[in-house]
PDB file with SEQRES, HELIX, SHEET and CRYST1 records, atoms N, CA, C and O in Angstrom:
SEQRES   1 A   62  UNK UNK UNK UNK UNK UNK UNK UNK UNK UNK UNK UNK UNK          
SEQRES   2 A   62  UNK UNK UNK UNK UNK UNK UNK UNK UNK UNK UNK UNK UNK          
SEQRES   3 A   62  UNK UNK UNK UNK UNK UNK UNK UNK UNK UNK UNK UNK UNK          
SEQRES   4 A   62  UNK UNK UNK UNK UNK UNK UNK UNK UNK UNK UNK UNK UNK          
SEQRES   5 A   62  UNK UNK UNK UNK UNK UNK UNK UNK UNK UNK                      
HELIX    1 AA1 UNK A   36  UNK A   41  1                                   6    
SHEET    1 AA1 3 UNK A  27  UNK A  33  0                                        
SHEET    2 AA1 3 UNK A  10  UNK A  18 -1                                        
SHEET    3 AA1 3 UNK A  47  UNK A  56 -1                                        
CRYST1    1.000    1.000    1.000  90.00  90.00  90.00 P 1           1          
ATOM      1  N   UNK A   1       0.839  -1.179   0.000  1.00  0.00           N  
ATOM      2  CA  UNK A   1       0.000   0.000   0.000  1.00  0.00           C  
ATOM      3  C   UNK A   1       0.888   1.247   0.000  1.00  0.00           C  
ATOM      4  O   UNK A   1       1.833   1.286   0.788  1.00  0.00           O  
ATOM      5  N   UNK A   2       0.634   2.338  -0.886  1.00  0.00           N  
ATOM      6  CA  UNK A   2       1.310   3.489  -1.137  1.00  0.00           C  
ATOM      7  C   UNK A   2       0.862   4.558   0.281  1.00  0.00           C  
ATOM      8  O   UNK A   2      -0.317   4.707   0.602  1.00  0.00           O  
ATOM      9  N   UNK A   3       1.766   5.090   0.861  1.00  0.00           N  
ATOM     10  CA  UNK A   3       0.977   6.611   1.471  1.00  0.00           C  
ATOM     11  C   UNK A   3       1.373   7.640   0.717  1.00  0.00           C  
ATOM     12  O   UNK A   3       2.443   7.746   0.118  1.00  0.00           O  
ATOM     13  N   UNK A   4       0.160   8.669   0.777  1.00  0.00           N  
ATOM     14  CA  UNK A   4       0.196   9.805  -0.080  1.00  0.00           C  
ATOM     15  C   UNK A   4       0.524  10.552   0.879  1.00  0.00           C  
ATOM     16  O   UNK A   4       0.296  10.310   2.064  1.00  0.00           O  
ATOM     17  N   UNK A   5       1.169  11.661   0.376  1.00  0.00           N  
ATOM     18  CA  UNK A   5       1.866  12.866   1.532  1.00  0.00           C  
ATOM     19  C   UNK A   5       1.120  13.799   0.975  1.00  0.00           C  
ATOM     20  O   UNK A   5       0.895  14.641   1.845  1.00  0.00           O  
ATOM     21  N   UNK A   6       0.687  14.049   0.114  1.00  0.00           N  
ATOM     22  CA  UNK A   6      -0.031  15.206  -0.281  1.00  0.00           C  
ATOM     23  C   UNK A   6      -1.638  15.682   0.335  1.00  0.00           C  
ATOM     24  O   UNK A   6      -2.448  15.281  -0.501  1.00  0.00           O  
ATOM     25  N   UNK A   7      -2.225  16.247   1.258  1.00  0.00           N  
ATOM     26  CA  UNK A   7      -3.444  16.230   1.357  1.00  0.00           C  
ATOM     27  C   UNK A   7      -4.457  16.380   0.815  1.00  0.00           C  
ATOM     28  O   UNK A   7      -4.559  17.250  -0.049  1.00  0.00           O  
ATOM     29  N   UNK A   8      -5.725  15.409   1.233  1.00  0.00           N  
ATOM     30  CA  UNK A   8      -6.436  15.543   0.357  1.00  0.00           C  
ATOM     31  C   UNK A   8      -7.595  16.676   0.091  1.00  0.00           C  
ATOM     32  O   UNK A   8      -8.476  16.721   0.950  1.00  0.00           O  
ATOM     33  N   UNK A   9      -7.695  17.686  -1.115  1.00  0.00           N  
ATOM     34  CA  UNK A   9      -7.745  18.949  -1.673  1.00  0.00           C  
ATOM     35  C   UNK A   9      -9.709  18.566  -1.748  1.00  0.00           C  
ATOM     36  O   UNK A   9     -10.239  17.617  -2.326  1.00  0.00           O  
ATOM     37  N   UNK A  10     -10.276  19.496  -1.083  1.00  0.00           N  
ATOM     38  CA  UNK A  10     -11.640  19.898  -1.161  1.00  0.00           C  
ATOM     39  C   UNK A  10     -12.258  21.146  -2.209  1.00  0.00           C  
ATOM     40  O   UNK A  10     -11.876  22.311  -2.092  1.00  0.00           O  
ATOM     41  N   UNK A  11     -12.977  20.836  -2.943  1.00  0.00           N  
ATOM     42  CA  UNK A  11     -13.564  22.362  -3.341  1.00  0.00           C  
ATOM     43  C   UNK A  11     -15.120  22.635  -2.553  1.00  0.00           C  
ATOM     44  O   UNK A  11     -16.194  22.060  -2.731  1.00  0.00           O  
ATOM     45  N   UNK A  12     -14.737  23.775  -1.604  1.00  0.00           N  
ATOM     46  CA  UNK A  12     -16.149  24.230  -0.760  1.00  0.00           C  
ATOM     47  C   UNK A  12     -16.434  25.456  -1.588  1.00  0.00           C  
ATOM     48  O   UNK A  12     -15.763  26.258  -2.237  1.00  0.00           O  
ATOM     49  N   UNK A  13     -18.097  25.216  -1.208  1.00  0.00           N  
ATOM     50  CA  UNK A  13     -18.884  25.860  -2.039  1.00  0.00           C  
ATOM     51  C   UNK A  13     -19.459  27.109  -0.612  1.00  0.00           C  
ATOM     52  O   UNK A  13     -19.770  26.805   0.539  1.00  0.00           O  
ATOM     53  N   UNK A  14     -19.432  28.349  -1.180  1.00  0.00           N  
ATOM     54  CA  UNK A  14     -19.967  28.711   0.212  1.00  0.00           C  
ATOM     55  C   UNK A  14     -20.740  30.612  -0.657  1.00  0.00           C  
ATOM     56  O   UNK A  14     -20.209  31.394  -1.447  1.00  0.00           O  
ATOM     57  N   UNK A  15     -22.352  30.635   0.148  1.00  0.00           N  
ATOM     58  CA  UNK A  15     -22.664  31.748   0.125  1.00  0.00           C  
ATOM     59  C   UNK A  15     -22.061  32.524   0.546  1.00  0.00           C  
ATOM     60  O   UNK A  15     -21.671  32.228   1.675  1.00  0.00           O  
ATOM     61  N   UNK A  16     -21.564  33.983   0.011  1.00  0.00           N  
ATOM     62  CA  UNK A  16     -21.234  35.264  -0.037  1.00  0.00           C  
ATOM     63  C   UNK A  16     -21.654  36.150   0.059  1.00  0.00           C  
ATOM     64  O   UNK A  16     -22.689  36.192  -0.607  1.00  0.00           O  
ATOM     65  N   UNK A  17     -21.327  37.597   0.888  1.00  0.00           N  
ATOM     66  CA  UNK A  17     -21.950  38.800   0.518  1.00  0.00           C  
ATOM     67  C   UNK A  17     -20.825  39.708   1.234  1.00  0.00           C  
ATOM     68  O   UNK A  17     -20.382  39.521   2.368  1.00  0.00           O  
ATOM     69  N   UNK A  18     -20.488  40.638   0.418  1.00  0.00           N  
ATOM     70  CA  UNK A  18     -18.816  41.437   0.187  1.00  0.00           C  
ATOM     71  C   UNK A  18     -19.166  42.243   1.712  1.00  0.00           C  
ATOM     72  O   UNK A  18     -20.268  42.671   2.055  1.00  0.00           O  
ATOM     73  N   UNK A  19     -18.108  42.292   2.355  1.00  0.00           N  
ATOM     74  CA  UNK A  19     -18.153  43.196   3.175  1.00  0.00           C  
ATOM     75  C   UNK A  19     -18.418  44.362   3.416  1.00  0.00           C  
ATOM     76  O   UNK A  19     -19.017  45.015   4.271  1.00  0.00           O  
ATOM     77  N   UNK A  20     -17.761  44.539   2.337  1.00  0.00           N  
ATOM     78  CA  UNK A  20     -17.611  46.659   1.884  1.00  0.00           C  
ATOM     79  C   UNK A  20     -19.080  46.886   1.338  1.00  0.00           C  
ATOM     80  O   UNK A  20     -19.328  48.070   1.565  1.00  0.00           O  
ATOM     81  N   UNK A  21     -20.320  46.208   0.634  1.00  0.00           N  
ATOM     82  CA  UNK A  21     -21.340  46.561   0.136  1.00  0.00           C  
ATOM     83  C   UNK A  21     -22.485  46.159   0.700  1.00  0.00           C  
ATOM     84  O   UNK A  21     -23.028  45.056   0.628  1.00  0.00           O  
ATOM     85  N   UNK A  22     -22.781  47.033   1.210  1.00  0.00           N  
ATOM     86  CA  UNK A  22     -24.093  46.626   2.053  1.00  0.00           C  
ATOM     87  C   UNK A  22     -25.498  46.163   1.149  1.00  0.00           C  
ATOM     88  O   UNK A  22     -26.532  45.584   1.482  1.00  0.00           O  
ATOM     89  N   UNK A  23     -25.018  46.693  -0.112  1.00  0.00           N  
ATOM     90  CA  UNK A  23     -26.070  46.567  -0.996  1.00  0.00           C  
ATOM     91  C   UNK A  23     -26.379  44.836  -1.901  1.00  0.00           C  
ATOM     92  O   UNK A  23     -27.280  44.316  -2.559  1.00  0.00           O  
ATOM     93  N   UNK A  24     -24.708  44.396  -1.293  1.00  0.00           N  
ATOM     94  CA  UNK A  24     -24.878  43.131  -2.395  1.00  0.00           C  
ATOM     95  C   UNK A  24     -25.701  42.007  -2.335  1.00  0.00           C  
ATOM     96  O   UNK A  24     -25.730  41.664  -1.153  1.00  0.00           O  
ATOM     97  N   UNK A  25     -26.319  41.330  -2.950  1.00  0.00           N  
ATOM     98  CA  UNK A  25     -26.638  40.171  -3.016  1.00  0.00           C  
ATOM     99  C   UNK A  25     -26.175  39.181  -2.519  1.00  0.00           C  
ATOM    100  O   UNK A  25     -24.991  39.076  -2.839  1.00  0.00           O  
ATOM    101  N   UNK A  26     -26.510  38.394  -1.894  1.00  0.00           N  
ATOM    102  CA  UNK A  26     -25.678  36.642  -1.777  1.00  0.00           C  
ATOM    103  C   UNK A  26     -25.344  35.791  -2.971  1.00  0.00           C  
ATOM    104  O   UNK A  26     -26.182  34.971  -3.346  1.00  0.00           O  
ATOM    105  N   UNK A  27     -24.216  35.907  -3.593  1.00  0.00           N  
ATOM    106  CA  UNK A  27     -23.371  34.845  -4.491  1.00  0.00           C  
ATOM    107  C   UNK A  27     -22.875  33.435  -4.159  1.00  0.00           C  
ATOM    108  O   UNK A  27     -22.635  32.914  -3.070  1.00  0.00           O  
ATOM    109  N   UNK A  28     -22.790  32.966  -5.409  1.00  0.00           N  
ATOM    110  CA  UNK A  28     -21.934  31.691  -4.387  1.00  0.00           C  
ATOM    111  C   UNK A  28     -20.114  31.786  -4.977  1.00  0.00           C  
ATOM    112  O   UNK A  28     -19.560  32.104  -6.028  1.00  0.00           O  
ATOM    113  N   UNK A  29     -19.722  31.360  -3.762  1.00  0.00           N  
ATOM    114  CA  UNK A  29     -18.269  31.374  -4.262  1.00  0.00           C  
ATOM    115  C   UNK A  29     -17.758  30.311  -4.123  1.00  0.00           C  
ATOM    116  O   UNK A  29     -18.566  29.390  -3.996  1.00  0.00           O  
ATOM    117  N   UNK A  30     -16.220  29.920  -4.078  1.00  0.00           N  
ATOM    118  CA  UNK A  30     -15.452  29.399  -4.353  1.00  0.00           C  
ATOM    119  C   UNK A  30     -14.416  29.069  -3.429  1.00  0.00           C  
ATOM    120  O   UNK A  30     -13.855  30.113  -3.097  1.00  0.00           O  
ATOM    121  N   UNK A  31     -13.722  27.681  -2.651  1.00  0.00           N  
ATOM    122  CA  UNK A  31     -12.575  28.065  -2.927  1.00  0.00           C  
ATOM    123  C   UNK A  31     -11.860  26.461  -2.751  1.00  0.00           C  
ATOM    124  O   UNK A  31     -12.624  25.518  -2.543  1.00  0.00           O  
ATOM    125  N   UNK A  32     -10.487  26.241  -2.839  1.00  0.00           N  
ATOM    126  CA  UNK A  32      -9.913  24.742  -2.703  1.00  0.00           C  
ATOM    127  C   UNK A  32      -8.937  24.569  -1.716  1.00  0.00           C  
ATOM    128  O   UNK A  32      -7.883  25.205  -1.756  1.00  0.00           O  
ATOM    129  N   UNK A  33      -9.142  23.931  -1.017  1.00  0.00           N  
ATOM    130  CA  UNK A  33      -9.032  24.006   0.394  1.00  0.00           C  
ATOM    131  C   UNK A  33      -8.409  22.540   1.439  1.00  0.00           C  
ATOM    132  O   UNK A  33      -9.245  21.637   1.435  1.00  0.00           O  
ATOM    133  N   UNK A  34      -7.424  22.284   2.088  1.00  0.00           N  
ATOM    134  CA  UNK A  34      -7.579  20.641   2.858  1.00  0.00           C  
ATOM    135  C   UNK A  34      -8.856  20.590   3.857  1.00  0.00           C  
ATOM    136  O   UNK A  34      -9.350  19.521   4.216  1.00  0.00           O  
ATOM    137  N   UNK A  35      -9.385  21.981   4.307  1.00  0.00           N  
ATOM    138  CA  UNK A  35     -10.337  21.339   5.093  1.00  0.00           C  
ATOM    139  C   UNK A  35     -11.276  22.702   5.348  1.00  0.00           C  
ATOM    140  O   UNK A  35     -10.548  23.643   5.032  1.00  0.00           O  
ATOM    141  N   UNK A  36     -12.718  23.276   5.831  1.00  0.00           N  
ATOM    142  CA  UNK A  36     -13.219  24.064   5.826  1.00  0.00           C  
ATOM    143  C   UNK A  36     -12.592  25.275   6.754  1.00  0.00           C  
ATOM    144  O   UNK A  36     -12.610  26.396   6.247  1.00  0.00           O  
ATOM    145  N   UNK A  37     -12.358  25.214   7.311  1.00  0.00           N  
ATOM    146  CA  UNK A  37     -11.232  26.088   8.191  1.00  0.00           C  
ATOM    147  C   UNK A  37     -10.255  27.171   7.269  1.00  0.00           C  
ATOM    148  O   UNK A  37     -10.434  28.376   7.096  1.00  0.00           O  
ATOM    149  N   UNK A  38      -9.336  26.432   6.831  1.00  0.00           N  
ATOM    150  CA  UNK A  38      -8.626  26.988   5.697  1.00  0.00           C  
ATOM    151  C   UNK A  38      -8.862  27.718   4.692  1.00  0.00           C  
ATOM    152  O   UNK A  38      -8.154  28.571   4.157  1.00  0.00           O  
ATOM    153  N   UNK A  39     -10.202  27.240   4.377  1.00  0.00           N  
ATOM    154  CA  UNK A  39     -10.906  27.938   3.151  1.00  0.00           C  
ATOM    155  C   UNK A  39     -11.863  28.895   3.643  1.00  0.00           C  
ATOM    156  O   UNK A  39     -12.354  29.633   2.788  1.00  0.00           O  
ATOM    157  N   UNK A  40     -12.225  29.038   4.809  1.00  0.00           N  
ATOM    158  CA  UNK A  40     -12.918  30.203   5.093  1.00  0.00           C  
ATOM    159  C   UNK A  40     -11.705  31.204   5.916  1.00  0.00           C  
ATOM    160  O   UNK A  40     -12.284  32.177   6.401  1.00  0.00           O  
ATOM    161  N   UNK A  41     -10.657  31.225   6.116  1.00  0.00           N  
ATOM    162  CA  UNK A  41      -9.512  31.780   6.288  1.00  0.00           C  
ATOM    163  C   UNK A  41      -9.128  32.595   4.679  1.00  0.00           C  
ATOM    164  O   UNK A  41      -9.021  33.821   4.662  1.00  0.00           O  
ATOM    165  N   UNK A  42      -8.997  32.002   3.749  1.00  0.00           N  
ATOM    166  CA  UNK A  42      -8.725  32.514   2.595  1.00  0.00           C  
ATOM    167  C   UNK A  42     -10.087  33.590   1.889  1.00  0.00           C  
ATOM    168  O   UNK A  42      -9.898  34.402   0.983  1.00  0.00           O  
ATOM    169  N   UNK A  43     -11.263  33.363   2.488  1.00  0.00           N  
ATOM    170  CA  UNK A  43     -12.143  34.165   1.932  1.00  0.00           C  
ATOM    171  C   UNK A  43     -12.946  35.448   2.983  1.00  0.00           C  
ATOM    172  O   UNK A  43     -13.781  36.242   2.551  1.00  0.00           O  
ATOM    173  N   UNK A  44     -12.428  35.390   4.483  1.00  0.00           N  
ATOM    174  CA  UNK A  44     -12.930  35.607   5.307  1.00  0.00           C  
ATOM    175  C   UNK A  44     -13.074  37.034   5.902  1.00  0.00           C  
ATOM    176  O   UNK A  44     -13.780  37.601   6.736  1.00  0.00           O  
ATOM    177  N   UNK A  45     -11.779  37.412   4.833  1.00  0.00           N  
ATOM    178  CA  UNK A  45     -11.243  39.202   5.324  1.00  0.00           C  
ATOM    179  C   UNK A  45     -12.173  40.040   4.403  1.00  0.00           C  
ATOM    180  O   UNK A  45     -12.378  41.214   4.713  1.00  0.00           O  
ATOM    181  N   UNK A  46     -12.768  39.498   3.251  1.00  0.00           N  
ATOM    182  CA  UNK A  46     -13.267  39.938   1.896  1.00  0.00           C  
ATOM    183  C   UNK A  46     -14.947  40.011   2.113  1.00  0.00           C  
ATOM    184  O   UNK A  46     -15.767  40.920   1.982  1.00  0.00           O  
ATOM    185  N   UNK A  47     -15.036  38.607   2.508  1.00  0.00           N  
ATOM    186  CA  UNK A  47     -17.072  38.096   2.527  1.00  0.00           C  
ATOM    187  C   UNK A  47     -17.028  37.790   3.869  1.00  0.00           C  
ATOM    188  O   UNK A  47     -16.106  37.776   4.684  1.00  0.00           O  
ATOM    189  N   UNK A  48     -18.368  37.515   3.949  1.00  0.00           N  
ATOM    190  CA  UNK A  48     -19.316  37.068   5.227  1.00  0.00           C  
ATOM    191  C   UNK A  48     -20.049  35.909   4.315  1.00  0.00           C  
ATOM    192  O   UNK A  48     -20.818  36.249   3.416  1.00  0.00           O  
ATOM    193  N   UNK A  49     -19.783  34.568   4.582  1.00  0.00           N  
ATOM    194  CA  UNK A  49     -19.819  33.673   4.292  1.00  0.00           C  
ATOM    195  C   UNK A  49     -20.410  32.390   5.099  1.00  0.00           C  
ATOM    196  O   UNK A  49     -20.055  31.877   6.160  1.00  0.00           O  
ATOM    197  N   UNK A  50     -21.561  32.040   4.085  1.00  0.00           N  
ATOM    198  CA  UNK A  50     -22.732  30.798   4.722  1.00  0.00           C  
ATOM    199  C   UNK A  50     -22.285  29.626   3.984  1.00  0.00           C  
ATOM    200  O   UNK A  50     -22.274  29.650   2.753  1.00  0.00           O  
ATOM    201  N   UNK A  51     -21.816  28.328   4.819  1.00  0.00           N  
ATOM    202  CA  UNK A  51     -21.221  27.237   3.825  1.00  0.00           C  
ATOM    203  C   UNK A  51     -22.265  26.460   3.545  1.00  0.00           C  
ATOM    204  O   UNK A  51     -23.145  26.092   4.323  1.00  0.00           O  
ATOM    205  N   UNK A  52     -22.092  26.112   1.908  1.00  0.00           N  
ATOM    206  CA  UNK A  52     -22.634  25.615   0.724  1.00  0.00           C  
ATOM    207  C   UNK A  52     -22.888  24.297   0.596  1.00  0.00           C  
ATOM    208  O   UNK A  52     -23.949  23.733   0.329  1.00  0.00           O  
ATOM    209  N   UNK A  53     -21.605  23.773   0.853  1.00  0.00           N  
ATOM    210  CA  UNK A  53     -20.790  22.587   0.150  1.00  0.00           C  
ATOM    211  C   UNK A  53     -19.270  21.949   0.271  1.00  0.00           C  
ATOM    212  O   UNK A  53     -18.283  22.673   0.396  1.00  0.00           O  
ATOM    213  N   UNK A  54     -19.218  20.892   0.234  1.00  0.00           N  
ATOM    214  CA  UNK A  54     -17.867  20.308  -0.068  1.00  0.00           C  
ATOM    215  C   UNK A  54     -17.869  19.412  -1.203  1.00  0.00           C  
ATOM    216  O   UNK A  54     -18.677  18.485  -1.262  1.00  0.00           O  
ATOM    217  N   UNK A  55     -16.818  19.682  -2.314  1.00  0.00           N  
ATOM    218  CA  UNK A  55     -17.089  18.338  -3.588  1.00  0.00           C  
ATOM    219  C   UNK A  55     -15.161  18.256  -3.282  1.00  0.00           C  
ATOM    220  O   UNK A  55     -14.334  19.165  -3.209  1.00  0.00           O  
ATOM    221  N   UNK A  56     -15.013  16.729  -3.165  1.00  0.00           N  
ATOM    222  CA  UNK A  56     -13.915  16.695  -3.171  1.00  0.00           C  
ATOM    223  C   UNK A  56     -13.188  16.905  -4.972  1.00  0.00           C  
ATOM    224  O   UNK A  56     -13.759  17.109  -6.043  1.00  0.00           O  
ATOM    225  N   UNK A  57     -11.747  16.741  -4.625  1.00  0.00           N  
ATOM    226  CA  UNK A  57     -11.241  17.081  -6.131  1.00  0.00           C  
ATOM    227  C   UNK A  57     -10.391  15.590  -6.550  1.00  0.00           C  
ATOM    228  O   UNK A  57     -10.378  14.672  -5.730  1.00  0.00           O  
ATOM    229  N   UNK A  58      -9.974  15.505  -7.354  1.00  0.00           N  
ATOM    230  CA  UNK A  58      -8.895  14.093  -7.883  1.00  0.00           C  
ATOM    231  C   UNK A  58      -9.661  12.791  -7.288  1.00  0.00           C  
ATOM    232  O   UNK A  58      -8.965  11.964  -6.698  1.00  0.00           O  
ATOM    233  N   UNK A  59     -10.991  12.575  -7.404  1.00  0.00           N  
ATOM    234  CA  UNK A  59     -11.345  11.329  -6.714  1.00  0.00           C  
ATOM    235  C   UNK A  59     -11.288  10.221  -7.797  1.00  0.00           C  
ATOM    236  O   UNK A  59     -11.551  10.537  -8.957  1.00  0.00           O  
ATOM    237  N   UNK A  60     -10.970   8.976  -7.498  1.00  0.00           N  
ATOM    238  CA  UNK A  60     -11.003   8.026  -8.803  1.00  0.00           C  
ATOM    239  C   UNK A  60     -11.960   7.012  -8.223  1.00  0.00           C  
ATOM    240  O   UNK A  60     -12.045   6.407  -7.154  1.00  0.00           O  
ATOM    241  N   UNK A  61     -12.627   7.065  -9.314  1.00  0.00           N  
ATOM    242  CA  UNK A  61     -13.911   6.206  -9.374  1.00  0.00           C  
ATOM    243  C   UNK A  61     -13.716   4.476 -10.430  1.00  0.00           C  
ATOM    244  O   UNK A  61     -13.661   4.296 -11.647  1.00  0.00           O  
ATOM    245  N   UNK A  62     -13.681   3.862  -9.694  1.00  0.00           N  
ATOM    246  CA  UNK A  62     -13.775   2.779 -10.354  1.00  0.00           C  
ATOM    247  C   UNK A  62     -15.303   2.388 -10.616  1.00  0.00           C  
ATOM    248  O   UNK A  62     -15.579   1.365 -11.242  1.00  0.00           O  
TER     249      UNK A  62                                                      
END                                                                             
């Protein structure tokens, strides 16, 4: 059996609405991430953010 050192990479899906605009809408955004933590760290200074989703990435399907 192989171990992978690389972790395994999430894409979370998460409602948005910009900080600076009081006027905006809720979008959905984006981001790729090892775990939800991380990825609302990377979007967190920008939006105010309601989570969506998780779709993992590189999965192999037999």
């Amino acid at each position: 059996m192989v171990t992978t050192l690389t972790p395994r990479l999430f894409k979370f899906l998460f409602l948005a609405v910009k900080r600076t605009d009081s006027t905006d809408i809720p979008h959905r955004i984006e981001a790729t991430a090892p775990n939800e933590h991380i990825a609302r760290l990377l979007l967190s200074r920008d939006y105010i953010l309601a989570f969506a989703g998780r779709i993992p990435l590189g999965a192999n399907h037999a």
